[in-house]
C-alpha positions in Angstrom: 109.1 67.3 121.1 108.1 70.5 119.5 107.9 71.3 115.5 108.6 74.5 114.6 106.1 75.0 111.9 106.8 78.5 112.0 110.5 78.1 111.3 109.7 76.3 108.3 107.0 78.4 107.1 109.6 81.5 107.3 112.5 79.7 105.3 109.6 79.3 102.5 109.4 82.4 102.3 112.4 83.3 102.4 113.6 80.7 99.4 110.4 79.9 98.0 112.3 78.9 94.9 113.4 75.9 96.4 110.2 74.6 96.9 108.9 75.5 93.6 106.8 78.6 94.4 107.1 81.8 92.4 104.5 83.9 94.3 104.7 84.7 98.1 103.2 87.8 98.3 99.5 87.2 96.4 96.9 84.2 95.5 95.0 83.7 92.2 91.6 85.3 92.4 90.0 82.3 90.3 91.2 79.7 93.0 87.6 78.9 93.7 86.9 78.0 90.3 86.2 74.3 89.5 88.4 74.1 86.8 91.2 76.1 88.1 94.1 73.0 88.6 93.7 73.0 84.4 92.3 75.9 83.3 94.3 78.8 85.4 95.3 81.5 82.8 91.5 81.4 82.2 91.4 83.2 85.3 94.3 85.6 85.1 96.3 83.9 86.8 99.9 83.3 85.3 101.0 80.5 86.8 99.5 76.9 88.2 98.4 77.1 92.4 101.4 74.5 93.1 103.5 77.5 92.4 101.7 79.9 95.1 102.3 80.0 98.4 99.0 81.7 99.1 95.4 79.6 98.5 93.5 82.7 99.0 93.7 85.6 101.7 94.4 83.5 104.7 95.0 79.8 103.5 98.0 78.3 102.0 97.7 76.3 99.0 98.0 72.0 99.0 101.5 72.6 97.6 102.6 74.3 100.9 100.8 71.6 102.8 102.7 68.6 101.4 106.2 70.7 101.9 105.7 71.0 105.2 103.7 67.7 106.0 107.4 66.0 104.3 109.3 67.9 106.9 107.4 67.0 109.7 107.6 62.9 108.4 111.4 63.9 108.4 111.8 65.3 111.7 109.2 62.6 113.4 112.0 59.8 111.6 115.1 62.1 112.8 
C-alpha cells in the first residue's frame, strides 16, 4: 500500500478553495509571532494561517496537515 501524498498535495493546489485556503502561492511574514492565531492583521497579513497553504518558505501550515492526515485515515479505512 502506497499513499500518494503527492497527488493530494497537487489537487490542493489546484482547488484550494475546497479545502478552505485562499493563498497557495505566499505565507504570512508574522507566522512566528506568538499571537499570530488571534492577532494576524497585526501583522499584515489579511487573512487567518488556516487559510494558507504555506506556514512559511518551506513548511505547510496545520490546516494542510489535518486535510491531508483526514485523507490518509480515509484511504487506511477504504
Amino acid at each position: 500500500m502506497i499513499f500518494d501524498a503527492h497527488a493530494r498535495l497537487a489537487a490542493m493546489l489546484d482547488e484550494p478553495y475546497k479545502y478552505g485556503i485562499v493563498n497557495t502561492t505566499g505565507f504570512c511574514a508574522g507566522y512566528d509571532q506568538p499571537d499570530i492565531a488571534v492577532a494576524y492583521e497585526k501583522y499584515g497579513c489579511p487573512t487567518s494561517l488556516e487559510r494558507y497553504f504555506w506556514f512559511d518558505s518551506g513548511h505547510m501550515t496545520s490546516h494542510v496537515h489535518e486535510v491531508l492526515a483526514g485523507e490518509v485515515e480515509r484511504w487506511l479505512q477504504g
